[in-house]
KEKE-3310 file (N, C-alpha, C; in steps of 0.2 Angstrom, whole numbers, plus 5000, padded with zeros to 4 digits):
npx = (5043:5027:5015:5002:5006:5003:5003:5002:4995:5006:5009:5023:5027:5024:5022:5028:5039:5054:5072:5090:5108:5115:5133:5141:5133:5117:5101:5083:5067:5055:5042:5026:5015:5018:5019:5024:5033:5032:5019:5012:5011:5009:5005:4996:4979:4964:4949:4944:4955:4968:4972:4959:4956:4954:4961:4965:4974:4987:4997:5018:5032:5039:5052:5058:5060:5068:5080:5083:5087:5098:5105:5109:5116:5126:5134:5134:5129:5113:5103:5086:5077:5062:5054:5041:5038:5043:5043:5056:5066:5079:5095:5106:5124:5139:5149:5155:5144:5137:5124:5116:5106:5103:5098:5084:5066:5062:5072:5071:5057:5060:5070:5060:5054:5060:5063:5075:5084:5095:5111:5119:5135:5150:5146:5143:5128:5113:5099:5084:5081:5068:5051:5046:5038:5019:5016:5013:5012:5005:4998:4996:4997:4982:4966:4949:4934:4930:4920:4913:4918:4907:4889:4883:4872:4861:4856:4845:4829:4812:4796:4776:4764:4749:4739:4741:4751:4766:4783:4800:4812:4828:4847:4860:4879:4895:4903:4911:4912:4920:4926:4931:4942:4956:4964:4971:4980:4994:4996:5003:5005:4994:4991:4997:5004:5013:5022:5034:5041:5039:5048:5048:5041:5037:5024:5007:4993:4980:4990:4989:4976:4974:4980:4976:4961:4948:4958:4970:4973:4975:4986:4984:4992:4987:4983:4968:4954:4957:4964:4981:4988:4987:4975:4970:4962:4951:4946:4931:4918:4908:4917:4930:4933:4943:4941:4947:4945:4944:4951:4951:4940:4945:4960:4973:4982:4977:4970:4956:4956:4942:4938:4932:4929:4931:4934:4945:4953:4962:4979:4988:5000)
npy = (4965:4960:4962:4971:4986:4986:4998:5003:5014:5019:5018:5026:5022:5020:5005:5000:5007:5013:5008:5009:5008:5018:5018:5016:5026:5027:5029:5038:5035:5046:5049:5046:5045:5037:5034:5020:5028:5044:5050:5061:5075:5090:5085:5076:5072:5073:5068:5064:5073:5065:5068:5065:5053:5039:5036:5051:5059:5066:5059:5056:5054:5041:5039:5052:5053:5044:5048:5060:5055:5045:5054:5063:5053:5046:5056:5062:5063:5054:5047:5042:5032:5023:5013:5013:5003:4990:4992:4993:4998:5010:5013:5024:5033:5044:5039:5024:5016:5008:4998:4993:4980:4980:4976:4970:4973:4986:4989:4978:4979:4992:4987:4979:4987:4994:4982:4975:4960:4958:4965:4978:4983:4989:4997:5006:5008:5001:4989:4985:4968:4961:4965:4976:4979:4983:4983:4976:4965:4960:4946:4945:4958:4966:4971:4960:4959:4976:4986:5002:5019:5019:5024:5021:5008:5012:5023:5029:5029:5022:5023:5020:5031:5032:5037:5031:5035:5035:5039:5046:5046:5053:5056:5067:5066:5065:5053:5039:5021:5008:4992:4975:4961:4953:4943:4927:4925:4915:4901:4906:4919:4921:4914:4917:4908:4902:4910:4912:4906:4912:4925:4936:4944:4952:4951:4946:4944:4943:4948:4961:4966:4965:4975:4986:4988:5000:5010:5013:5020:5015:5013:5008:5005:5008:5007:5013:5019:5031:5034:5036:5034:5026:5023:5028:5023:5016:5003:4997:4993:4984:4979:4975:4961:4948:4939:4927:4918:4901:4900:4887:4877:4862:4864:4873:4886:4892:4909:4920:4937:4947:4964:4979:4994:5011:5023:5036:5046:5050:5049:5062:5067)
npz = (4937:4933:4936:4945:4957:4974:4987:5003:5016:5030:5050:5058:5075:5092:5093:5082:5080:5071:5068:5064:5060:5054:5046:5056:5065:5075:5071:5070:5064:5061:5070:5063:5048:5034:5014:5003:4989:4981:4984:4988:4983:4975:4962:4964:4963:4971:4976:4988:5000:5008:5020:5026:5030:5040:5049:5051:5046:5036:5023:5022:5010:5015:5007:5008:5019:5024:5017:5021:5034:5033:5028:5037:5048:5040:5036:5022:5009:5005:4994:4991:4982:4978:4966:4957:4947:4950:4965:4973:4981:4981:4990:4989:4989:4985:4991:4999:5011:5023:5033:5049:5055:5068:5086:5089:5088:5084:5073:5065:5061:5052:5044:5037:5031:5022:5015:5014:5017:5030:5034:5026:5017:5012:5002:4988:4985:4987:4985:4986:4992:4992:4989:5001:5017:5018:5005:4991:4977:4962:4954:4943:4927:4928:4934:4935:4934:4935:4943:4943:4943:4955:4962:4978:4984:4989:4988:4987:4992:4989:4993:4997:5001:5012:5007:4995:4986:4976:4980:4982:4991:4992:4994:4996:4988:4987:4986:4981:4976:4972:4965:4962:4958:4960:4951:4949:4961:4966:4981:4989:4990:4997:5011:5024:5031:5021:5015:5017:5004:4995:4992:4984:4990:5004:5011:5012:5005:5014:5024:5020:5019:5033:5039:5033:5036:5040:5045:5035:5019:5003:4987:4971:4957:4942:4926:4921:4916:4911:4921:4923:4932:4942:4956:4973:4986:4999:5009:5012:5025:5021:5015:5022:5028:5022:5008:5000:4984:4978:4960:4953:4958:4965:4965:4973:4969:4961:4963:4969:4973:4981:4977:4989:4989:4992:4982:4983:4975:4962:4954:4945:4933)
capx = (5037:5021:5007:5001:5009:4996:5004:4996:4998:5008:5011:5027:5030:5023:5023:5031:5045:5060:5080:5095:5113:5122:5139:5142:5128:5108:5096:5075:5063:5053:5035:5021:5011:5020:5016:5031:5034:5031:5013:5010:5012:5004:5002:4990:4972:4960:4941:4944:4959:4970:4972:4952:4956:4951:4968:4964:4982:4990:5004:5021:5035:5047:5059:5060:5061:5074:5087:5086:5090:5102:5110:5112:5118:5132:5137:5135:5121:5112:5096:5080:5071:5056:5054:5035:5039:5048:5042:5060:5070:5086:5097:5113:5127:5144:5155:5155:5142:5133:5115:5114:5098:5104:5094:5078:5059:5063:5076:5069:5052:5064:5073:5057:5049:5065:5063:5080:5085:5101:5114:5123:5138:5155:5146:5138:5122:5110:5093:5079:5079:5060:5044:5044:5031:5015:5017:5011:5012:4998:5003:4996:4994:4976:4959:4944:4928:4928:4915:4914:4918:4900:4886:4880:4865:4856:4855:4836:4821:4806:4788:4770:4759:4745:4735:4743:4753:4771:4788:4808:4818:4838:4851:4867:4883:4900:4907:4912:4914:4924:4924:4936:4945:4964:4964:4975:4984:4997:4993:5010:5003:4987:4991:5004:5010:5017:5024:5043:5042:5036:5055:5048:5037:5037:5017:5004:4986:4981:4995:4990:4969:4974:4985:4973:4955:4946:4963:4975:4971:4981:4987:4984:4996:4984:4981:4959:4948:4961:4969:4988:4994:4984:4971:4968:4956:4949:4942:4925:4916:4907:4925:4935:4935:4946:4938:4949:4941:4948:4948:4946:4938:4951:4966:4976:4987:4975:4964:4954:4956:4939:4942:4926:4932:4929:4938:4947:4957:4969:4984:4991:5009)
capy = (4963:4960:4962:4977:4986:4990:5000:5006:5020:5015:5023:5023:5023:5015:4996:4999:5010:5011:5012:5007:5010:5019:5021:5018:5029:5027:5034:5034:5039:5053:5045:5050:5042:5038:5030:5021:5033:5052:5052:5067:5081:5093:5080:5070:5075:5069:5066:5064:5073:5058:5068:5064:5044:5036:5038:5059:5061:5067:5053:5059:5050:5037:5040:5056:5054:5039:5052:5063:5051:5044:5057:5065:5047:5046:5062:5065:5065:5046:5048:5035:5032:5020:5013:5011:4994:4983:4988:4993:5003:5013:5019:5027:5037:5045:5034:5015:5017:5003:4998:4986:4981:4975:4980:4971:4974:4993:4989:4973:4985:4997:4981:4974:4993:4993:4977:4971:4953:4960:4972:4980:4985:4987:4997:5013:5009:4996:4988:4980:4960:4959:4970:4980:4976:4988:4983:4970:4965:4956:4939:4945:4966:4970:4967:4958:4960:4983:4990:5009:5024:5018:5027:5017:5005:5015:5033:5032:5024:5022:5021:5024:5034:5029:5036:5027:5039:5033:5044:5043:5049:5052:5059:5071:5061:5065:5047:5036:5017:5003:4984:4973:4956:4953:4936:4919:4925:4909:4903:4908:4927:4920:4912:4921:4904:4898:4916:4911:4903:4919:4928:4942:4951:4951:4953:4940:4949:4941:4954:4967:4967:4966:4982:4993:4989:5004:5012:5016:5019:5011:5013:5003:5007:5003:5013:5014:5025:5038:5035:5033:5032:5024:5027:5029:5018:5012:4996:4999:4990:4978:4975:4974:4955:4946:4931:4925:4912:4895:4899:4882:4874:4858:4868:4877:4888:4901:4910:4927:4942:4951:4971:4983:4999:5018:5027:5042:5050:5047:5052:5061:5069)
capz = (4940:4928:4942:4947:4962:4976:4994:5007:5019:5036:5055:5062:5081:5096:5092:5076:5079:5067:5069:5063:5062:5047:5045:5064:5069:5076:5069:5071:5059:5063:5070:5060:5042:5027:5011:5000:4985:4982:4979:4992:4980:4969:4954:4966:4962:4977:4979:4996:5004:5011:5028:5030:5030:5045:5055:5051:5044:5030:5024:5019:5008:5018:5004:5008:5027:5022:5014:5026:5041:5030:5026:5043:5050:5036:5033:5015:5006:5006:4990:4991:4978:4976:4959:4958:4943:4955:4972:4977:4986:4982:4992:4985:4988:4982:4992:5002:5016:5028:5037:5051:5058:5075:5092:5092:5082:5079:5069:5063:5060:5048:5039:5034:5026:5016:5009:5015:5021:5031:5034:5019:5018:5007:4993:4986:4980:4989:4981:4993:4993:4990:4991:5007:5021:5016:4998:4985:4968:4960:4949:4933:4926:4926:4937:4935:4935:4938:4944:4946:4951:4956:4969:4985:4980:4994:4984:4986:4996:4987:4996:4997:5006:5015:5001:4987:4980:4979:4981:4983:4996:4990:4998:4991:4992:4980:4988:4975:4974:4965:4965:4956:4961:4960:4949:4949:4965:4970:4987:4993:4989:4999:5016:5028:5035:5014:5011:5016:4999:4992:4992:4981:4992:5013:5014:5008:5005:5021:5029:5017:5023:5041:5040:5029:5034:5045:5046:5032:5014:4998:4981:4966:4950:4936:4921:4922:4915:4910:4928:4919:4937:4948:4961:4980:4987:5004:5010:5016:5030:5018:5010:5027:5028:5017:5007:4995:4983:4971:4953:4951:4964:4965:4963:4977:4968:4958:4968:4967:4980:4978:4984:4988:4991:4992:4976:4985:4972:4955:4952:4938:4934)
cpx = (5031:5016:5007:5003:5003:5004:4999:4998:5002:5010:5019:5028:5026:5025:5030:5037:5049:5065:5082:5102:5117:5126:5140:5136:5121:5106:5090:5072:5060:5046:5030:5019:5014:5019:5025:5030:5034:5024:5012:5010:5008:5000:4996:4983:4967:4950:4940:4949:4962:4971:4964:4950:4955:4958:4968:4971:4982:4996:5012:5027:5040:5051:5061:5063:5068:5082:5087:5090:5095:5109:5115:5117:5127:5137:5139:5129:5121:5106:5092:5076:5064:5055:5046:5033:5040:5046:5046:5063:5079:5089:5106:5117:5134:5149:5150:5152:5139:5130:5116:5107:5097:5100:5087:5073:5061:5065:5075:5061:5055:5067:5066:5052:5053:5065:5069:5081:5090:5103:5117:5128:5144:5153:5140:5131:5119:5102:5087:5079:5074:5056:5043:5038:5029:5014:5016:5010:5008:5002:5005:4992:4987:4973:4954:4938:4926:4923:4916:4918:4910:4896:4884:4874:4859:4854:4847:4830:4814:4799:4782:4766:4752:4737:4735:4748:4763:4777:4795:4811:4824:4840:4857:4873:4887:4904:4904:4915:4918:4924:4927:4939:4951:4964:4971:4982:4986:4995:4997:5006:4997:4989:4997:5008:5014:5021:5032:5045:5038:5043:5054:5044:5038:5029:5015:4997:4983:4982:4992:4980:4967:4976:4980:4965:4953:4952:4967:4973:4978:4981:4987:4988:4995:4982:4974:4956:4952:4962:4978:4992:4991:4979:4971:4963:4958:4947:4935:4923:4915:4914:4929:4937:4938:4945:4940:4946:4946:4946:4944:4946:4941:4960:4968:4980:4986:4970:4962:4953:4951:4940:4933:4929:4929:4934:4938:4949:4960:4974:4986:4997:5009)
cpy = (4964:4960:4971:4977:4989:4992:5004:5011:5015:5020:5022:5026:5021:5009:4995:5005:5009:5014:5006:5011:5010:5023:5021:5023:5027:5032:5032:5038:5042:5046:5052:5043:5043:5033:5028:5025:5039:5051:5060:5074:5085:5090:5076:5073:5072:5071:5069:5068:5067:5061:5069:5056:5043:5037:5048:5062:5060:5059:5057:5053:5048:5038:5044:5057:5050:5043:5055:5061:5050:5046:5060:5061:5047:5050:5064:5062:5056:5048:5040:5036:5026:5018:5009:5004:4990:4984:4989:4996:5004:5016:5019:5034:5039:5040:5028:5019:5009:5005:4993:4988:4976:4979:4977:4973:4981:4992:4983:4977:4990:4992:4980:4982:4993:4988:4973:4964:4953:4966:4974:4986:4985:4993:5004:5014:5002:4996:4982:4974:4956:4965:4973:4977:4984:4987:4979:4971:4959:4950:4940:4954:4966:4967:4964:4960:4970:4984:4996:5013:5024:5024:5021:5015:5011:5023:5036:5025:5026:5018:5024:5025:5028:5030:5034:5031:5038:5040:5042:5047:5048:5055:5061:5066:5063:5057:5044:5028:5013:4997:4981:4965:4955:4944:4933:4922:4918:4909:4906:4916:4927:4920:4915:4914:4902:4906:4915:4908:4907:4924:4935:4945:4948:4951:4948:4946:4950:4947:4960:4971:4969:4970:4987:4993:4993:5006:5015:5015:5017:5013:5010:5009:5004:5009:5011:5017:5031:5037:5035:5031:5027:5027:5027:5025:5016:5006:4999:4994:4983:4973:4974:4968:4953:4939:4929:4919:4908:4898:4895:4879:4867:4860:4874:4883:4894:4902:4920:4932:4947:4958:4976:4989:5003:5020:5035:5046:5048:5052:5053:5067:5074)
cpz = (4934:4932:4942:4958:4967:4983:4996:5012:5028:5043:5056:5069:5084:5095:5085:5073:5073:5067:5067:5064:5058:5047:5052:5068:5067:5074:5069:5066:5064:5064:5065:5053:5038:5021:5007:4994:4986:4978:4983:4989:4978:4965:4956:4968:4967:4976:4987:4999:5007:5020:5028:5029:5037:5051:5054:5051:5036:5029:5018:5014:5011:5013:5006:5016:5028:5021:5020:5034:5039:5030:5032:5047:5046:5036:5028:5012:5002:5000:4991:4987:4978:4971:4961:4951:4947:4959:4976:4978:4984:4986:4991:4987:4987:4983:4997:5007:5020:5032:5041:5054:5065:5080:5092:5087:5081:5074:5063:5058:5051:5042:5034:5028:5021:5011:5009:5019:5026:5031:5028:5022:5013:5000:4992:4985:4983:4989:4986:4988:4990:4992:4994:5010:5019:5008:4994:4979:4965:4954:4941:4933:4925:4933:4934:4936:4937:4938:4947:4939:4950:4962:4970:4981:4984:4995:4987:4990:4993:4990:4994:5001:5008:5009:4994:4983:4984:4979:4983:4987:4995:4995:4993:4992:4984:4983:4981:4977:4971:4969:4960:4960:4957:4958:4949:4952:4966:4977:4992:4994:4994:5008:5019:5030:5027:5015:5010:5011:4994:4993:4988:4985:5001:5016:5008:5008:5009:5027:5027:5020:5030:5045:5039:5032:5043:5049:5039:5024:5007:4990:4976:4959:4947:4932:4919:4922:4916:4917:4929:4925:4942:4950:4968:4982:4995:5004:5014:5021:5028:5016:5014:5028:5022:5016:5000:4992:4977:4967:4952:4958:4968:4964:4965:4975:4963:4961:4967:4972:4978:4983:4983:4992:4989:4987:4981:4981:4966:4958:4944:4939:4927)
residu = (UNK:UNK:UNK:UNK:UNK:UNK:UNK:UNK:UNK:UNK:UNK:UNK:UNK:UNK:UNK:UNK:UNK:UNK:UNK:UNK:UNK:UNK:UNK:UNK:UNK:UNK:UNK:UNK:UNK:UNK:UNK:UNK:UNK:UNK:UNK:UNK:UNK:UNK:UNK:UNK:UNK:UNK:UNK:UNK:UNK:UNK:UNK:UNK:UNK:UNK:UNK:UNK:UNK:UNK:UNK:UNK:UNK:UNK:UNK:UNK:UNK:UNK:UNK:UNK:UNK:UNK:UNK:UNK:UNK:UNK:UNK:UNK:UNK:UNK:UNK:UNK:UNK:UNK:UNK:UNK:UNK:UNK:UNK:UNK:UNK:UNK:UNK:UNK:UNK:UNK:UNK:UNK:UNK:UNK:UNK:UNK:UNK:UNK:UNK:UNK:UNK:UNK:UNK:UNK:UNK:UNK:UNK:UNK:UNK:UNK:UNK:UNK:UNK:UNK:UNK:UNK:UNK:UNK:UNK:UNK:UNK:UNK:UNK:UNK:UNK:UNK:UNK:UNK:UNK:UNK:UNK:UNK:UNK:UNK:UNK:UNK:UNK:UNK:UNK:UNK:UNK:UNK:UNK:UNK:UNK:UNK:UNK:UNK:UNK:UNK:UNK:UNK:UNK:UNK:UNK:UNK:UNK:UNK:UNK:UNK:UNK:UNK:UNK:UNK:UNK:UNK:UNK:UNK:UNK:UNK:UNK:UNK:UNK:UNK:UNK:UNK:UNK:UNK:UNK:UNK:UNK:UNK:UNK:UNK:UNK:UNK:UNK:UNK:UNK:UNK:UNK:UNK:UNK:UNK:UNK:UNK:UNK:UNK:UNK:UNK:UNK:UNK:UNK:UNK:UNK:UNK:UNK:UNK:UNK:UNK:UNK:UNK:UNK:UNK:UNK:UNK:UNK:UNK:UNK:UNK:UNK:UNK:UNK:UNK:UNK:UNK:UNK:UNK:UNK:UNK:UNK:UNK:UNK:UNK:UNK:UNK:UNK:UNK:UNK:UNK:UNK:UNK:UNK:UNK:UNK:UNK:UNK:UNK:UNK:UNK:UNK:UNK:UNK:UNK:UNK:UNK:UNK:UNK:UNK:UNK:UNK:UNK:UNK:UNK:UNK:UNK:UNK:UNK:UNK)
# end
C-alpha cells in the first residue's frame, strides 16, 4: 500500500455482533471497543485519554481478542497480527486450521472486520482478502494542506466598554486542533455504491464518516511533526459532515476528503 493507513475505533455487540466457526467450533467475540492493531499500550502517549472519546470507553486490540477466541476454538495456539503497511490481518498457526462464516450478520459482521471474502480452510496461515471494515488506505502517502495542532479561533472575545476602553475575554483550554484534506481520492474510495470495484479495501470514506463522527475516534499512520507513528484524532462537529470535493472540476475520478478534527494523542514506541 502507498497511501496512508487511517482506522478507527469500533463497538462490538448489539447490532454488530460477531461469530464464527473454527475448526468445527463457535465462538463470539467478547462485546466491548476495539481498535485494529495494538495501539492500547504503554508506547501510546495521549493528550486526551482515549477512554474520555464520546462512547466513554477505553478501546482494546481485536487482534488480541482474535487469538484468544481463536485459540480456545482450535485448541492450540491461533496468533493475530495486524500489519499496520497493508491494512491486514494474520492469522497463523502451527498446524491446518479453518474459519467459516455461516449463520447470518454476526458472522458476516466478523467476516467483514477481518478483511476476509470467505471461509478458509486447508492451511496454517491465512491473510485478509482486502482492508477490513473500520479501515482505509489513502491513494497517495501524505496530506494536504496541515493545519495544526492548532487552538479554537474562539480563544478570546474582544470588546469595549461603554466608556471606550477596550478588553479581551479568553478562556484556558489544552484542546488541540488539526485540519488537513486526503487528496486525489479515486471515486470508487468516494461513493459506497462504486466500491465493489474497489477489491482492496471494504469501506469507502463515505463508510468511514458515517461510523466515526460523534462516536468513535481514529487513527491516522503518518509521520508529522515528529509523530513517527501516527496520531489519534476525532472528527469534530464542524468536521462531522462529509464534503468530498473534484480536484478538477470535470473530472470524476480525483477527488479531495477535507478532515477537521480534534488532535487527541501520538503515538510513539
Amino acid at each position: 500500500m502507498a497511501g496512508l493507513l487511517y482506522t478507527s475505533g469500533f463497538q462490538v455487540g448489539g447490532t454488530n455482533a460477531m461469530k464464527c466457526t473454527a475448526a468445527g467450533t463457535a465462538l463470539s467475540i467478547t462485546s466491548g471497543f476495539y481498535l485494529h492493531g495494538d495501539y492500547n499500550t504503554s508506547a501510546l502517549v495521549y493528550n486526551y485519554p482515549m477512554v474520555q472519546s464520546w462512547t466513554g470507553q477505553g478501546y482494546s486490540a481485536f487482534a488480541a481478542e482474535l487469538a484468544t477466541k481463536l485459540t480456545a476454538a482450535v485448541g492450540a495456539p491461533v496468533a493475530a497480527t495486524f500489519d499496520i503497511t497493508t491494512g491486514l490481518y494474520t492469522l497463523s498457526s502451527a498446524a491446518t486450521f479453518s474459519i467459516s462464516f455461516g449463520g447470518g450478520s454476526t458472522a458476516i459482521n466478523l467476516r467483514n472486520a477481518l478483511g476476509f471474502s470467505g471461509n478458509k480452510a486447508g492451511a496454517i496461515s491465512y491473510l485478509s482478502d482486502f482492508v477490513p471494515y473500520y479501515s482505509i488506505f489513502s491513494a497517495i502517502g501524505g496530506r494536504t494542506g496541515v493545519h495544526g495542532r492548532m487552538e479554537p479561533a474562539d480563544m478570546a472575545e474582544e470588546t469595549v466598554s461603554d466608556g471606550g476602553v477596550d478588553y479581551v475575554i479568553t478562556r484556558k483550554t489544552t484542546e488541540k486542533l488539526m485540519a488537513w484534506s486526503q487528496n486525489m481520492e479515486p471515486f470508487t474510495a468516494i461513493d459506497p455504491f462504486a466500491k465493489a470495484a474497489a477489491p482492496e479495501s471494504g469501506w469507502t470514506w463515505q463508510d468511514f464518516w458515517a461510523h466515526t463522527r460523534g462516536t468513535h475516534p481514529f487513527i491516522c499512520v503518518d509521520v508529522l511533526e515528529g509523530e513517527d507513528y501516527g496520531s489519534i484524532y476525532r472528527l469534530t462537529a464542524k468536521g462531522a459532515s462529509f464534503r468530498p470535493v473534484r480536484v478538477t472540476a470535470d473530472f470524476n475520478d480525483h477527488w479531495s476528503v477535507p478532515f477537521e478534527t480534534r488532535w487527541l494523542g501520538m503515538i510513539v514506541f
